[in-house]
VMD Tcl script that builds the backbone (N, CA, C; Angstrom):
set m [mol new atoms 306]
animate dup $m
set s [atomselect $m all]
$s set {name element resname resid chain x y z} {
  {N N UNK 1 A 4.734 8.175 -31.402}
  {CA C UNK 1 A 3.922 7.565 -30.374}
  {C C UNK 1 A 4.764 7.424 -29.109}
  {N N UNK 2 A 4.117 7.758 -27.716}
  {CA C UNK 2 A 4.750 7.491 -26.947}
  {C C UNK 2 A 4.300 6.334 -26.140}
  {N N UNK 3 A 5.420 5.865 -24.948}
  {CA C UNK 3 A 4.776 4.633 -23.910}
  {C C UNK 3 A 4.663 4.467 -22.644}
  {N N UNK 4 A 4.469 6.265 -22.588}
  {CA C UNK 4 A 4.586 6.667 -21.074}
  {C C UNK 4 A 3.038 7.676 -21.309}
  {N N UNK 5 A 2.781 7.658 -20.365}
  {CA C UNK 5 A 1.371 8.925 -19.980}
  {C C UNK 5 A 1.476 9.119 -18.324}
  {N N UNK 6 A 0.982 10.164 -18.636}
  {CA C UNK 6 A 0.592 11.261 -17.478}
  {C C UNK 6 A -0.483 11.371 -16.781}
  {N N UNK 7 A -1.123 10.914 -15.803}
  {CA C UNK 7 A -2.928 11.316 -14.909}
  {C C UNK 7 A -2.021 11.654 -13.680}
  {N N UNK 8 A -2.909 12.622 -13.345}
  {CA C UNK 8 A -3.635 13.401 -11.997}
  {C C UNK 8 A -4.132 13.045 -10.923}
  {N N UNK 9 A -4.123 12.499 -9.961}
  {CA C UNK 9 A -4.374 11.793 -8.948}
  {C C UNK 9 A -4.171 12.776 -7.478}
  {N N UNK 10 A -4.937 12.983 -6.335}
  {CA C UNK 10 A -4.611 13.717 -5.156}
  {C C UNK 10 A -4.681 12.418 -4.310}
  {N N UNK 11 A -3.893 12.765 -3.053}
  {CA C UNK 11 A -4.132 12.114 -2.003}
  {C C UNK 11 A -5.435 11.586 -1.279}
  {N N UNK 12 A -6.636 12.631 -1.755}
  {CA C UNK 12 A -8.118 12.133 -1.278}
  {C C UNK 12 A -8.516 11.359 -1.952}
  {N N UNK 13 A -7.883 11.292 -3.653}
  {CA C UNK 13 A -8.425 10.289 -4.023}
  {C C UNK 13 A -7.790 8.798 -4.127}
  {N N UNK 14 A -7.028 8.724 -3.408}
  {CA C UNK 14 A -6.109 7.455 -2.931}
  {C C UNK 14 A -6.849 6.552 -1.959}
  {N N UNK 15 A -7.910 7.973 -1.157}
  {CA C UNK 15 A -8.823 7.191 0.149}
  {C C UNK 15 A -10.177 6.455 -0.570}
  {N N UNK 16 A -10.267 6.664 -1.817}
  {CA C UNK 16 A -11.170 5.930 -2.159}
  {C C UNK 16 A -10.622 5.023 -2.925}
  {N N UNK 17 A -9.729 4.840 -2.887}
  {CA C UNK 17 A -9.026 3.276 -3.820}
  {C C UNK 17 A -8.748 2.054 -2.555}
  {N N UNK 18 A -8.913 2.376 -1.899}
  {CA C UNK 18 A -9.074 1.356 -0.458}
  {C C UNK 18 A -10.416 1.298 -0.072}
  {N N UNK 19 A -10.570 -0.181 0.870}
  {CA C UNK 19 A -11.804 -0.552 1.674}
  {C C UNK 19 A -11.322 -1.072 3.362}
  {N N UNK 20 A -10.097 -1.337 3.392}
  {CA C UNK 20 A -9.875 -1.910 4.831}
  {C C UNK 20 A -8.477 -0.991 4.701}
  {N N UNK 21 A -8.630 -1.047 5.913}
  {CA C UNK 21 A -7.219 -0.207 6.616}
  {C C UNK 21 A -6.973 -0.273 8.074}
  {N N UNK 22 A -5.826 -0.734 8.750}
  {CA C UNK 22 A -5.178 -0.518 9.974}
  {C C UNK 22 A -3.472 -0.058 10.233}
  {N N UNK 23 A -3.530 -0.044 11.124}
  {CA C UNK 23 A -2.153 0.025 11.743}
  {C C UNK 23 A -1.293 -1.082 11.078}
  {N N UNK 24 A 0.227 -0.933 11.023}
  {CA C UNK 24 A 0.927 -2.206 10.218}
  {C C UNK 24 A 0.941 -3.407 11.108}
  {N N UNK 25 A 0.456 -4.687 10.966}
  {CA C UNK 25 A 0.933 -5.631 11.568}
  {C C UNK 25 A 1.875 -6.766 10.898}
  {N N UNK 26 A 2.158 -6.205 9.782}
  {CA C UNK 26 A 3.206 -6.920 8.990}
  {C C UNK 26 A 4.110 -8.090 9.542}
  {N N UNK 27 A 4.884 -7.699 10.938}
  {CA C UNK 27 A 6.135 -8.692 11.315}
  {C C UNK 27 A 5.626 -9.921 11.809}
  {N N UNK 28 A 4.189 -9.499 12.761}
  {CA C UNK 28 A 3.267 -10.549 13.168}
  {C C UNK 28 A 2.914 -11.414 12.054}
  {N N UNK 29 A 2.623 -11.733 11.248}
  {CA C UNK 29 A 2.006 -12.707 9.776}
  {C C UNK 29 A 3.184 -12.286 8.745}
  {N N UNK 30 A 4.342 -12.382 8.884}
  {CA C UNK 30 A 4.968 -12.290 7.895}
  {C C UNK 30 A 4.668 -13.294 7.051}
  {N N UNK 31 A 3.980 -14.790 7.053}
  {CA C UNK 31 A 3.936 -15.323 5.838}
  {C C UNK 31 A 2.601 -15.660 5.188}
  {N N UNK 32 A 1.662 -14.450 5.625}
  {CA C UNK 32 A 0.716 -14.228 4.954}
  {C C UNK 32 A 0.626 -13.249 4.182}
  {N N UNK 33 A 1.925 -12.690 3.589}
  {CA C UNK 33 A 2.315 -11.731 2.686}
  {C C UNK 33 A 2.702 -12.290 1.517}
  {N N UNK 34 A 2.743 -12.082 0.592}
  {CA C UNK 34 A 3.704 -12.034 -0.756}
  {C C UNK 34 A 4.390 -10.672 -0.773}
  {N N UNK 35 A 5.596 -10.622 -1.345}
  {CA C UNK 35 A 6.157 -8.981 -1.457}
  {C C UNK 35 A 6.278 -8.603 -2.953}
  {N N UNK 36 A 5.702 -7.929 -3.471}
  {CA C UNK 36 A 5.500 -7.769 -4.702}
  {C C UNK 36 A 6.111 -6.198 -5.514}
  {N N UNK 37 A 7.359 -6.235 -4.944}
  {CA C UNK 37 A 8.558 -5.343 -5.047}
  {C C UNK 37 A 9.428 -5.573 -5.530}
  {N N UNK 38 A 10.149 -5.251 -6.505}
  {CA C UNK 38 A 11.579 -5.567 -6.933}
  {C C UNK 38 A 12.727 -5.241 -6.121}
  {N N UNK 39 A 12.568 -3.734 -5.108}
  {CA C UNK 39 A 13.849 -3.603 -4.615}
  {C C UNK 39 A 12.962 -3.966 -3.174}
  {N N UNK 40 A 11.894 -4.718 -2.801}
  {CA C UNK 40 A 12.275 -5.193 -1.545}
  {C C UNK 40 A 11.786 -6.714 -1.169}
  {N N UNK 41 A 13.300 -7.148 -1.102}
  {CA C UNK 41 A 12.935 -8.841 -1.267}
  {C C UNK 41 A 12.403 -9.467 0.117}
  {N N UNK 42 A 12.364 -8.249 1.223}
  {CA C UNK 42 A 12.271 -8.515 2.789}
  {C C UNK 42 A 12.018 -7.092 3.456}
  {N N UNK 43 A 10.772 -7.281 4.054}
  {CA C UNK 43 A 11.080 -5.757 5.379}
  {C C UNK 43 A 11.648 -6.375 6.455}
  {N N UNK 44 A 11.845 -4.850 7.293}
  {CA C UNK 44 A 12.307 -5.063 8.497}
  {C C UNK 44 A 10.977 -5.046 9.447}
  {N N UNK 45 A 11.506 -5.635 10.575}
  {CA C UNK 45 A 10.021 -5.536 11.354}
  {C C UNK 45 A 9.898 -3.922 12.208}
  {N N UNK 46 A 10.472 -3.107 11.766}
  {CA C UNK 46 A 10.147 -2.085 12.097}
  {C C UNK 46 A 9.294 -1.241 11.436}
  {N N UNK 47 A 9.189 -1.786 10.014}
  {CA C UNK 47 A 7.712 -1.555 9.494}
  {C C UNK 47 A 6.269 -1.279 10.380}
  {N N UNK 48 A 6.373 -1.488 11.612}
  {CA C UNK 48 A 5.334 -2.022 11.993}
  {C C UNK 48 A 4.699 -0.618 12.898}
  {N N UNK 49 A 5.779 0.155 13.057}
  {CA C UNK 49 A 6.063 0.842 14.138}
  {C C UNK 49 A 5.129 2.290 13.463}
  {N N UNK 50 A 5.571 2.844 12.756}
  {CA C UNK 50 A 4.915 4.148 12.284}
  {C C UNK 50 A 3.977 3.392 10.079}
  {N N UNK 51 A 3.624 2.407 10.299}
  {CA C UNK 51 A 3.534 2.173 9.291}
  {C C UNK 51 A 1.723 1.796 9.121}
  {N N UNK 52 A 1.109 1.411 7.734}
  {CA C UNK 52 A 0.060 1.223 7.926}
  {C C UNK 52 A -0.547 0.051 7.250}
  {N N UNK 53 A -1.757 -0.581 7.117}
  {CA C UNK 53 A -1.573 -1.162 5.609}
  {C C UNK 53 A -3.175 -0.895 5.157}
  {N N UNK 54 A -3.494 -1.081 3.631}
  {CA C UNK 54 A -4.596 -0.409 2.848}
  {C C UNK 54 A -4.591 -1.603 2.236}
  {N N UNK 55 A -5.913 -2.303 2.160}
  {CA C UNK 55 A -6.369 -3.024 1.202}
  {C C UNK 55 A -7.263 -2.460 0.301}
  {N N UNK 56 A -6.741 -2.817 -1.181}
  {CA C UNK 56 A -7.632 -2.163 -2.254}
  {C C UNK 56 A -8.225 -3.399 -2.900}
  {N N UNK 57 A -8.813 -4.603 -2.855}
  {CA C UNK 57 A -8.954 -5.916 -3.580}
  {C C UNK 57 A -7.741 -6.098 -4.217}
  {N N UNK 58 A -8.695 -7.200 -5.225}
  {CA C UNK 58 A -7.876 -8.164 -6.331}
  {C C UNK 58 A -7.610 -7.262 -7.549}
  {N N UNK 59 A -8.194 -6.066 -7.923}
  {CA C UNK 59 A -7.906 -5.524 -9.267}
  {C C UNK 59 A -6.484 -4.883 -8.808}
  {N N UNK 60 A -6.316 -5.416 -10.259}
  {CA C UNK 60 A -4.683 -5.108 -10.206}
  {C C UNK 60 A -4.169 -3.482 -10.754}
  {N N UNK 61 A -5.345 -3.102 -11.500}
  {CA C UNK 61 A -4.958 -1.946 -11.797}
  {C C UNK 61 A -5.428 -0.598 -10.543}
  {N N UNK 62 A -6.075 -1.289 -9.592}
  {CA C UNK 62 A -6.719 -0.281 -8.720}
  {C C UNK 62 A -5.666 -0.284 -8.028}
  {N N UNK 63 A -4.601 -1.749 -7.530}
  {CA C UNK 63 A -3.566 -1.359 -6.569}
  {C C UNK 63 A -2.377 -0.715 -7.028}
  {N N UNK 64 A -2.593 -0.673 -8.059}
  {CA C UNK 64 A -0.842 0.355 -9.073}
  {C C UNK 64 A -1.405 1.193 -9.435}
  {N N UNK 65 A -2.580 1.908 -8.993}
  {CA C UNK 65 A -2.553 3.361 -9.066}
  {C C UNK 65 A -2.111 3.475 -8.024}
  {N N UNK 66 A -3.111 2.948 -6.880}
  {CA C UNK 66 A -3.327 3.239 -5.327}
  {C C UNK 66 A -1.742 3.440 -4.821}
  {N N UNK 67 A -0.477 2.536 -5.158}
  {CA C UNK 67 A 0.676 2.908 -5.253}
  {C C UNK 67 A 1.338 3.635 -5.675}
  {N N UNK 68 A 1.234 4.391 -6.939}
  {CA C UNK 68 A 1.888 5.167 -7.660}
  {C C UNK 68 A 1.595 6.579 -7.110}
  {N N UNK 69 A -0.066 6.596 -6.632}
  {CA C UNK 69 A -0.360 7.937 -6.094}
  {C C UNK 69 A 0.527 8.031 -4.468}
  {N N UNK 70 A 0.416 7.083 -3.809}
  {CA C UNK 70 A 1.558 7.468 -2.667}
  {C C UNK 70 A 2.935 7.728 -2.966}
  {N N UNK 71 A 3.639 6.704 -3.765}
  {CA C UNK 71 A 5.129 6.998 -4.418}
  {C C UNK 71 A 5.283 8.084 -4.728}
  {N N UNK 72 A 4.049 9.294 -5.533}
  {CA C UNK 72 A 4.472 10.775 -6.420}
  {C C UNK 72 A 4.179 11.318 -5.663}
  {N N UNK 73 A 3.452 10.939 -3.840}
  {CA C UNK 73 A 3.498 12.033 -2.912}
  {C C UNK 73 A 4.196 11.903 -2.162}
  {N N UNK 74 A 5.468 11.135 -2.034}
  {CA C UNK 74 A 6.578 11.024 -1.339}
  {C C UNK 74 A 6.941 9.982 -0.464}
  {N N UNK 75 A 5.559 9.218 -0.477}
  {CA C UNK 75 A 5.675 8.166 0.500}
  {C C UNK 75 A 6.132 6.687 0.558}
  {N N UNK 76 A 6.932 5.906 1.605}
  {CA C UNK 76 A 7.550 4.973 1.013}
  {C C UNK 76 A 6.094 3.719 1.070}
  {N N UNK 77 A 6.010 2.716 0.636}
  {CA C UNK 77 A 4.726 1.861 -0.032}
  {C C UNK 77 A 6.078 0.634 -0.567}
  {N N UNK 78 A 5.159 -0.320 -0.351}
  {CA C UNK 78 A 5.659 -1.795 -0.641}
  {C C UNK 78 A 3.957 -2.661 -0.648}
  {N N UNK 79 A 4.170 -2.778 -2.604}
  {CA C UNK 79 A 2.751 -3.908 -2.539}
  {C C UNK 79 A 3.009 -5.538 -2.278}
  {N N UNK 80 A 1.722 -5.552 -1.416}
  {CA C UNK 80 A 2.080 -6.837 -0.775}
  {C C UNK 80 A 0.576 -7.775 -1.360}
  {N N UNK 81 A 0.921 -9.366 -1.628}
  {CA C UNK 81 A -0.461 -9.831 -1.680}
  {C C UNK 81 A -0.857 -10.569 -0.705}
  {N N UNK 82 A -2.056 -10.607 -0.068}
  {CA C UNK 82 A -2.248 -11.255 1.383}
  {C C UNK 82 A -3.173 -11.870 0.935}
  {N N UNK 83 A -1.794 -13.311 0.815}
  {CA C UNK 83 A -3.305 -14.678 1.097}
  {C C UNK 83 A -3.970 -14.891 1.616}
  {N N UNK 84 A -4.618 -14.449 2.728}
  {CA C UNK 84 A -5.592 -14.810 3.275}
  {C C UNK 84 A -6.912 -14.152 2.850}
  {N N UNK 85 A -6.686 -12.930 2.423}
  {CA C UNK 85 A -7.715 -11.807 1.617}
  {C C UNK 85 A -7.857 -11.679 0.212}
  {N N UNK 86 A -6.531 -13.033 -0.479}
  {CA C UNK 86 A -6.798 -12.672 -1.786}
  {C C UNK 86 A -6.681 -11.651 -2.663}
  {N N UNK 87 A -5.817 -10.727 -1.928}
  {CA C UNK 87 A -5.850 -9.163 -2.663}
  {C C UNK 87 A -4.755 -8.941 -2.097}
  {N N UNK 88 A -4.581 -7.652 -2.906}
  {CA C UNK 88 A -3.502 -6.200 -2.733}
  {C C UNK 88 A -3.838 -5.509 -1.387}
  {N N UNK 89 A -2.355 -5.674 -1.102}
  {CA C UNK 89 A -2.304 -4.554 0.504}
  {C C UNK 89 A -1.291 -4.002 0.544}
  {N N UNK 90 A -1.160 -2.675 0.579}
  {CA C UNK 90 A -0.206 -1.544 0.508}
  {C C UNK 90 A 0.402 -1.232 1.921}
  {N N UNK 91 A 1.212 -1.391 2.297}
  {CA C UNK 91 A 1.946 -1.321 3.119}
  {C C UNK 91 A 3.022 0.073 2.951}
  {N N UNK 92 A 2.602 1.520 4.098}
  {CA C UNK 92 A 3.247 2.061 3.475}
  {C C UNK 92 A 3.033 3.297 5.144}
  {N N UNK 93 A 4.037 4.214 4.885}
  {CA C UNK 93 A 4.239 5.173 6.337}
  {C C UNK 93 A 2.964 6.388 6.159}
  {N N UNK 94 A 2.484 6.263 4.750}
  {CA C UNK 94 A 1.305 7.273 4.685}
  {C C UNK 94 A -0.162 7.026 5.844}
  {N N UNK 95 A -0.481 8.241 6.780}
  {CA C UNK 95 A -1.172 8.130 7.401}
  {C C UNK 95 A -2.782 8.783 6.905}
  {N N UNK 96 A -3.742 7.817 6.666}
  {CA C UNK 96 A -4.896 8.338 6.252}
  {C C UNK 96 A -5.425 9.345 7.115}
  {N N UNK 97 A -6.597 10.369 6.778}
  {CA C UNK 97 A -6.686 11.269 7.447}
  {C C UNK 97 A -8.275 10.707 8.593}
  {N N UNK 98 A -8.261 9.150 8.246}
  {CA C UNK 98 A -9.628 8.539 8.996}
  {C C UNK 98 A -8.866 7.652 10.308}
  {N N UNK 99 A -7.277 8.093 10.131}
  {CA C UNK 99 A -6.809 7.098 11.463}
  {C C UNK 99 A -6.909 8.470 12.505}
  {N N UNK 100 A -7.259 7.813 14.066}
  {CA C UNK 100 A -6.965 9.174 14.880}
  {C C UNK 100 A -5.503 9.105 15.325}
  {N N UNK 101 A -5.706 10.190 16.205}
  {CA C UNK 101 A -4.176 10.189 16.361}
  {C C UNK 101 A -4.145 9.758 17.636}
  {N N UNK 102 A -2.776 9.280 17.793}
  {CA C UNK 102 A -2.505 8.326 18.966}
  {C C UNK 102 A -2.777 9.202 20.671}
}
mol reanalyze $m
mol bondsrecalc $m
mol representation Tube
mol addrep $m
């Protein structure tokens, strides 16, 4: 028996594991975050600069896919919980293909 498995996941379908999305404003409300990272006990506020954030709700298994599928496409991601929304928000340099460009 093993305690690892394997799924398939694309980047389009990452856009449907979210409902809100903007630009990062992370440094602004830093303490309406939780950081829910082991190797990051703090960002920098330069997060803010080329970064984004994705809210997927409260299910916990929708936001550790929604993470894992950016992590295996290269992208850096830090889950965050935002008290004020009660949920998972992904904080991460991946740019959806519904933001325009600057």
């Amino acid at each position: 028996m093993t305690d690892k498995f394997t799924l398939q996941f694309s980047l389009a379908e990452f856009n449907q594991l979210y409902d809100t999305s903007c630009k990062s404003f992370y440094s602004e409300q830093v303490n309406r975050f939780e950081i829910h990272d082991p190797f990051a006990t703090h960002l920098p506020s330069w997060v803010d600069g080329n970064f984004f954030m994705y809210w997927t709700g409260s299910n916990d298994l929708q936001a550790l896919v929604a993470e894992k599928i950016l992590r295996a496409a290269g992208f850096k991601v830090v889950r965050l919980w935002d008290l004020n929304e009660s949920g998972w928000c992904l904080l991460t340099d991946y740019k959806s293909v519904y933001f325009a460009d600057d």
